[in-house]
C-alpha positions as CSV (number, residue, x, y, z in Angstrom):
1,X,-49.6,11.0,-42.0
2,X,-46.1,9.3,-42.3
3,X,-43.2,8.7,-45.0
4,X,-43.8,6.0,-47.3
5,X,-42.7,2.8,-47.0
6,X,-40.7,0.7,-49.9
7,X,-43.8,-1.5,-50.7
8,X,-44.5,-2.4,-54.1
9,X,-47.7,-0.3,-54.3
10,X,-46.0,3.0,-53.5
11,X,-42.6,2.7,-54.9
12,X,-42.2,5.4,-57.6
13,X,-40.8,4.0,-61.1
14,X,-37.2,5.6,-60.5
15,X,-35.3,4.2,-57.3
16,X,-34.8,7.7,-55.0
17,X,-34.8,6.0,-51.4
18,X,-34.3,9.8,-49.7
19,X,-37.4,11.3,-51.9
20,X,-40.6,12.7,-49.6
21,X,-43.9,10.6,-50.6
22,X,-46.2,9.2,-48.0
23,X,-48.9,6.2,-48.1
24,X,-52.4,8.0,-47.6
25,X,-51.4,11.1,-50.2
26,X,-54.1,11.7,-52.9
27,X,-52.0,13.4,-55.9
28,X,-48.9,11.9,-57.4
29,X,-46.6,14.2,-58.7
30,X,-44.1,12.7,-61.4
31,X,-40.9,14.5,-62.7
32,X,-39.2,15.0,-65.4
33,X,-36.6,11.7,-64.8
34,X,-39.9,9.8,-64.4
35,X,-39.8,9.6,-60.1
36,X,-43.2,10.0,-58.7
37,X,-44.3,11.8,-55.5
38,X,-47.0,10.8,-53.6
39,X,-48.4,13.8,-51.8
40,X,-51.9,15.6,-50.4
41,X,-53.7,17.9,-52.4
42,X,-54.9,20.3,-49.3
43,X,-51.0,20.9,-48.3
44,X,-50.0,21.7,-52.3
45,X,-53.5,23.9,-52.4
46,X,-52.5,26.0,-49.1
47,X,-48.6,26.7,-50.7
48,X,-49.4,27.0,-54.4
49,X,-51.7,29.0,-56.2
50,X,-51.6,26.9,-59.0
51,X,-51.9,23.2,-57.3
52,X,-55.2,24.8,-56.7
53,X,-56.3,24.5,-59.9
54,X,-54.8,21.9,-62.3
55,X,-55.6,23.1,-65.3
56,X,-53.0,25.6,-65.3
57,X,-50.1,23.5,-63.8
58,X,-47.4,22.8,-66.1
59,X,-46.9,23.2,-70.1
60,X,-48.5,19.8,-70.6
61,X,-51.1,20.1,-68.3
62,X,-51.4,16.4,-67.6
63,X,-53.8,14.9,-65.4
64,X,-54.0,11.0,-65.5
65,X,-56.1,9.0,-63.9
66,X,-56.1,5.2,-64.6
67,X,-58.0,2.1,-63.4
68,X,-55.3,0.8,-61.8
69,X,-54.3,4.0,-60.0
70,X,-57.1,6.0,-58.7
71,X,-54.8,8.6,-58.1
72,X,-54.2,11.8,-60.3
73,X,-51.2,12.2,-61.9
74,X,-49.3,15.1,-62.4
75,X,-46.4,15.6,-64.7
76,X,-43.6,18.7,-64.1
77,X,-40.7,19.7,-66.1
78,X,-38.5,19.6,-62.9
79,X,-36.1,17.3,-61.8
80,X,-36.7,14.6,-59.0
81,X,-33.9,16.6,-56.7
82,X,-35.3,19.9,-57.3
83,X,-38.6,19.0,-56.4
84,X,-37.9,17.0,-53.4
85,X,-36.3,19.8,-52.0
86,X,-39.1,22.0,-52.7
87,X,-41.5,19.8,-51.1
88,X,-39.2,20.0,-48.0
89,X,-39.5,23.5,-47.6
90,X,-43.6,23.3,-47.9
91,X,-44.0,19.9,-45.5
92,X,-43.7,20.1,-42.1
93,X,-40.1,18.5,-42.1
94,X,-36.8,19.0,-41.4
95,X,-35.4,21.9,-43.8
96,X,-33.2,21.0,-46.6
97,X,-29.5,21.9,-46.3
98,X,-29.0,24.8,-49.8
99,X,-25.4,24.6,-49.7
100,X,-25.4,25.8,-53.4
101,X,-26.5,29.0,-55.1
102,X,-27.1,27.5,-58.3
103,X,-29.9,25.2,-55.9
104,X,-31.2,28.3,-54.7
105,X,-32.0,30.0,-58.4
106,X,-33.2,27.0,-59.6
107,X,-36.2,26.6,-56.5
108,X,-37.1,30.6,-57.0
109,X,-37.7,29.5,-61.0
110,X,-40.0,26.6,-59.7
111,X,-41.5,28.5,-56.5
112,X,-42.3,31.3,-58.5
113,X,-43.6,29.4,-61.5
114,X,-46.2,27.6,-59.1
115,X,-46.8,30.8,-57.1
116,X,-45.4,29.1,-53.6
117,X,-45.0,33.2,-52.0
118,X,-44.1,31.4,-48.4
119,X,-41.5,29.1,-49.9
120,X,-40.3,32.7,-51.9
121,X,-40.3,34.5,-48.8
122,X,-38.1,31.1,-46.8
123,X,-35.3,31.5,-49.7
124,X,-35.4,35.6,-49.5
125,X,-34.8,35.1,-45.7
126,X,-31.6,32.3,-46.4
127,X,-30.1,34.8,-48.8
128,X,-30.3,37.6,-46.7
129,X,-28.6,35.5,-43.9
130,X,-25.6,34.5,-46.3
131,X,-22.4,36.2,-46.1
132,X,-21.8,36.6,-50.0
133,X,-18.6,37.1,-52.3
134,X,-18.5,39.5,-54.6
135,X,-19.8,37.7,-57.5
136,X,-22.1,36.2,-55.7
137,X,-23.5,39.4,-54.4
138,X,-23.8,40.3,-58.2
139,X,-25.9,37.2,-58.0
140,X,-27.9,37.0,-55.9
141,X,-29.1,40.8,-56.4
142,X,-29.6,40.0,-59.9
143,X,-32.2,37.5,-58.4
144,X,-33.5,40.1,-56.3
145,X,-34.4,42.4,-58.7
146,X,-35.9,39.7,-60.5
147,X,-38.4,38.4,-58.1
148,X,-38.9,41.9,-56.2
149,X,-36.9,41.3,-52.9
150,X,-36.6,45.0,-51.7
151,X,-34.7,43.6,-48.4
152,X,-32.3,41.5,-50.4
153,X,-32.0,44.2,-53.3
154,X,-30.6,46.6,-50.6
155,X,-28.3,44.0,-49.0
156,X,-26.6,43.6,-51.8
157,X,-26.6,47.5,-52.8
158,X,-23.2,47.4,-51.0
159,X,-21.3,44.8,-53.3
160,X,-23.2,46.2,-57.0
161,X,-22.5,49.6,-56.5
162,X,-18.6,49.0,-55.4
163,X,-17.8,46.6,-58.3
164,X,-16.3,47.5,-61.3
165,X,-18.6,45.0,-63.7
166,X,-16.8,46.2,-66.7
167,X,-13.5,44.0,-65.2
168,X,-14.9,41.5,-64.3
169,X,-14.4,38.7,-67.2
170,X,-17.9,37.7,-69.5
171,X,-17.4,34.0,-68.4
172,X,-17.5,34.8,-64.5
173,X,-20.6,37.1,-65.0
174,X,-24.0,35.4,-63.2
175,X,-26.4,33.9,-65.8
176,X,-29.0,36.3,-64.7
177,X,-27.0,39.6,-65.2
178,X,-29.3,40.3,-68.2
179,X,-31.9,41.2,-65.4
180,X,-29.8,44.5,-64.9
181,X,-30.6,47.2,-67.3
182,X,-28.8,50.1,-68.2
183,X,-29.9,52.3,-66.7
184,X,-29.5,50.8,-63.8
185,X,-25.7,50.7,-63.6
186,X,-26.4,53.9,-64.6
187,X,-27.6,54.7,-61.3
188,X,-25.5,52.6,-59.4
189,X,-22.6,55.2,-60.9
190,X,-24.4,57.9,-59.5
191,X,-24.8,55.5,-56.2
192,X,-21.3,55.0,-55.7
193,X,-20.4,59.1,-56.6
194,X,-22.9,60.0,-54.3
195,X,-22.0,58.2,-51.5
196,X,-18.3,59.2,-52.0
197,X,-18.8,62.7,-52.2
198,X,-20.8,62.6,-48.9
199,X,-18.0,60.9,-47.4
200,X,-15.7,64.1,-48.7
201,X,-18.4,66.0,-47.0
202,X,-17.7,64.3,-43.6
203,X,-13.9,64.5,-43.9
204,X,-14.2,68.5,-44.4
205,X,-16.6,68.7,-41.6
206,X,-14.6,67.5,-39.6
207,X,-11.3,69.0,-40.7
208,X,-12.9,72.1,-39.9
209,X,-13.9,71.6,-36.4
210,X,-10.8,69.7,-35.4
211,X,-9.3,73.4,-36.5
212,X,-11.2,75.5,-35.4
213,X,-11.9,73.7,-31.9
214,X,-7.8,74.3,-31.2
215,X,-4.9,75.3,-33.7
216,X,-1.7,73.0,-34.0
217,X,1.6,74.3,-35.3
218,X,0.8,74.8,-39.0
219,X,-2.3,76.1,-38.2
220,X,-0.5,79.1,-36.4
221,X,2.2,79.1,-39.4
222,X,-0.6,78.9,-42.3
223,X,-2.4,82.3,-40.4
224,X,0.6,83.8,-40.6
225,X,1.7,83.6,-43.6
226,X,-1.7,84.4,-45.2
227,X,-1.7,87.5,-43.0
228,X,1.9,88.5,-44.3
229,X,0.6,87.6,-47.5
230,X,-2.7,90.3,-47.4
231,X,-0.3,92.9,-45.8
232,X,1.3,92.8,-49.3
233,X,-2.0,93.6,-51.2
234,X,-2.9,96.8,-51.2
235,X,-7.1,96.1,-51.2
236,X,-6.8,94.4,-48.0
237,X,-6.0,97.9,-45.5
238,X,-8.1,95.8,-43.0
239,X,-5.3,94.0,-42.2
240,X,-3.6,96.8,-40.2
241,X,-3.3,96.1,-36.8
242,X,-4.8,92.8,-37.5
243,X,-2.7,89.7,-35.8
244,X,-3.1,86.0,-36.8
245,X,-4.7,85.1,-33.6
246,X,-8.0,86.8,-34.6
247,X,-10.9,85.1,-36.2
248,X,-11.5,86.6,-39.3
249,X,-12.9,85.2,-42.4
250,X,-9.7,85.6,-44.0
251,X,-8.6,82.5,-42.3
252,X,-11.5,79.9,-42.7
253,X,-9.8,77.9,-45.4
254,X,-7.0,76.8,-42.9
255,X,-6.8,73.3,-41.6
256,X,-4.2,71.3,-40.0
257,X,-2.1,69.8,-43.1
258,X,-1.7,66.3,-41.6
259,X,-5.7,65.9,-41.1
260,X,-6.2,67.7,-44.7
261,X,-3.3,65.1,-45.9
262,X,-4.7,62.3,-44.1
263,X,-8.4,63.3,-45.3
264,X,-7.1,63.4,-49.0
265,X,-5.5,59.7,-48.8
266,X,-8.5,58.6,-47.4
267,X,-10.8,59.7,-50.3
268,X,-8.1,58.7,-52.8
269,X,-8.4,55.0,-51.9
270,X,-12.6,55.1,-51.3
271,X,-12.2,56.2,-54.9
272,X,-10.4,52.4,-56.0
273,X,-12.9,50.7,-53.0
274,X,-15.4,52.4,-50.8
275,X,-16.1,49.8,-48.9
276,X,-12.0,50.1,-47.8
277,X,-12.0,50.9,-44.0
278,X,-9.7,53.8,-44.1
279,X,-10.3,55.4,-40.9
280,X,-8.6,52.6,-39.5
281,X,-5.9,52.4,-41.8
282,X,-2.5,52.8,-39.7
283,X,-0.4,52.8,-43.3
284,X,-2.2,56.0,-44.5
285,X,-1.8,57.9,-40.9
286,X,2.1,57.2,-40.7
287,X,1.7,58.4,-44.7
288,X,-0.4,61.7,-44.0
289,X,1.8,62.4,-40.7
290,X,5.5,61.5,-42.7
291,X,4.6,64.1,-45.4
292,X,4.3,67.1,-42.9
293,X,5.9,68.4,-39.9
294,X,3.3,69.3,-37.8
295,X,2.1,66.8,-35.0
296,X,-1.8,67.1,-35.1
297,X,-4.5,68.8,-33.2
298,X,-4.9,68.4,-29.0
299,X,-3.1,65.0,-29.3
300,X,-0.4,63.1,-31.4
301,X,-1.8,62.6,-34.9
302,X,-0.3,58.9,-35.2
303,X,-1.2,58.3,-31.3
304,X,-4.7,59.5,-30.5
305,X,-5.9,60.0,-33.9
306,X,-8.0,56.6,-34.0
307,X,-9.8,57.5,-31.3
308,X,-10.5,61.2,-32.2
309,X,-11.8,59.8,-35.4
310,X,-14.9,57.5,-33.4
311,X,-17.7,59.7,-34.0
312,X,-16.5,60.2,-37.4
313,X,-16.3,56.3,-37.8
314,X,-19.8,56.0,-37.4
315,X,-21.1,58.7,-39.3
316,X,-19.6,57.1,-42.4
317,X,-20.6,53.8,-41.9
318,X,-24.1,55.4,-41.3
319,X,-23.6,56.8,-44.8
320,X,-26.6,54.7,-47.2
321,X,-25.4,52.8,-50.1
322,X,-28.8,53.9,-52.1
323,X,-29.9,56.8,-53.1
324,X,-33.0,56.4,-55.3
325,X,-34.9,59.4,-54.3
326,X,-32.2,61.8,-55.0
327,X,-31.3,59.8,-58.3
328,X,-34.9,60.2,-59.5
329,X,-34.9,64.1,-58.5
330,X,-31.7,64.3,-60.4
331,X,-33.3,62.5,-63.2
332,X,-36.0,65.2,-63.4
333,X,-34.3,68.4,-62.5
334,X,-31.3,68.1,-65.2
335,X,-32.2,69.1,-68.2
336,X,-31.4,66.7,-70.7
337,X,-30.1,68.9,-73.1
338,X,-27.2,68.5,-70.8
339,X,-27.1,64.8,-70.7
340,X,-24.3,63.5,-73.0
341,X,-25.3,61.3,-76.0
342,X,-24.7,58.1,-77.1
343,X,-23.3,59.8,-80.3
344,X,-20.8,61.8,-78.4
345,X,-19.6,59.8,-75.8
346,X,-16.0,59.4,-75.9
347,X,-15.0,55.2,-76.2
């Protein structure tokens, strides 16, 4: 089996020198700007459920057969381009280069429409190897949801459930953005609140060990002033005899004020991007460590506080970007008398 070559028998009607058609195929395929493919009915069987049977191919369901030309002929609404590139991802050629997006959209309508799952399953694999913009992203998950791509529906979690779609201007928004519903940026809200307030759950985890595990200088001044403070109230008579050097209860809310600081910066700016790398940022440690005397726990804050924060690092990037199990057990454990109503929601 080899490539046509420009001979007056096989040339299609439209000159496309780079189009795949080859000499000994038994099914012509003609497009919508009149270019005919000459291809084999076993390889369009084996990658399309509906090349299997004719009938159902197309809204015209055309099949022509002629005197002249013995061999069927098959009109499609696509495009000569589209459908040479389609054709390359089925034959066993080299792979076409999808430099565009738009490209990519256009073969999922056509591979989906003729129920080619392998050439769905090539253009699921080059999207998840893509490094995507933001928009794009948007995209590109929007085509996702569309043709059921778990994989590529959770690689793009990150980018849906940090952007603020409501900003973003109507002209710049993907064509397919109708896909997403309400209700699910609904639960990309409850994503992106969820994730952050696990991250606030890391940063007081470890605000509390780093002061219990050893107490800096404001630790020592924060125990005793709350101890001077309970030796002024007259319920608290446990206090006699009591020093700030003993563990008590009474004490468990105090953390080093740069870390809490530091923490608190840290959660403010997740809040305007979580997918901002905080831990690492040296403009909000000089900022936590400026606005309070006290030098950190064990080590210099500003010195040794990047690598005290490793483990921490990688618990938060461990951190998922979806939660649908816990969205759906929210969904069915709130009552929804206590959801708020269209009719009093607050524009």
């Amino acid at each position: 089996m080899s490539p046509s070559q420009t001979t007056a028998e096989d040339r299609p009607n439209t000159s496309l020198p780079s189009h795949l058609s080859y000499n000994d195929g038994d099914l012509i395929v003609r497009t919508s700007d009149n270019v005919e493919f000459k291809i084999h009915k076993v390889i369009m069987a084996l990658a399309s459920q509906v090349f299997r049977d004719m009938q159902t191919l197309d809204s015209t369901n055309t099949l022509i057969f002629s005197p002249e030309n013995p061999t069927p002929v098959v009109d499609v609404s696509e495009p000569s381009q589209l459908f040479d590139v389609l054709l390359r991802l089925i034959y066993p050629v080299p792979q076409p280069d999808l430099t565009s997006l738009d490209l990519v959209a256009d073969l999922l309508v056509a591979a989906d429409k003729y129920l080619m799952t392998t050439v769905m399953g090539q253009l699921e694999d080059y999207l998840l190897s893509r490094s995507l913009e933001k928009l794009d992203a948007l995209r590109v998950h929007c085509l996702a949801k569309r043709y059921s791509f778990p994989r590529l529906v959770e690689a793009t979690m990150k980018e849906v459930v940090c952007m603020d779609v409501f900003i973003v201007h109507p002209a710049a928004l993907p064509k397919e953005i109708g896909v997403l519903t309400l209700q699910d940026w609904h639960k990309y809200r409850f994503f992106a609140d969820k994730r952050l307030g696990e991250c606030s759950d890391l940063f007081d985890t470890f605000a509390d060990k780093m002061s219990d595990d050893a107490w800096c200088a404001c630790i020592r001044r924060q125990r005793r002033e709350k101890l001077d403070a309970l030796h002024q109230m007259e319920d608290h008579e446990w206090v006699d005899g009591c020093t700030s050097d003993e563990d008590h209860e009474a004490f468990e809310d105090i953390r080093c004020e740069v870390w809490e600081n530091f923490f608190r910066l840290c959660l403010k700016k997740l809040r305007k991007d979580q997918k901002a790398n905080v831990l690492d940022d040296l403009i909000l440690r000089v900022e936590a460590d400026h606005a309070y005397g006290c030098r950190g726990i064990k080590d210099d804050f500003l010195k040794d506080s990047s690598r005290q924060l490793t483990g921490l690092k990688q618990q938060l990037n461990a951190l998922p970007w979806s939660y649908e199990d816990k969205y759906n057990a929210m969904k069915k454990e709130t009552p929804r008398e206590y959801w708020l109503s269209f009719a009093n929601y607050a524009i």
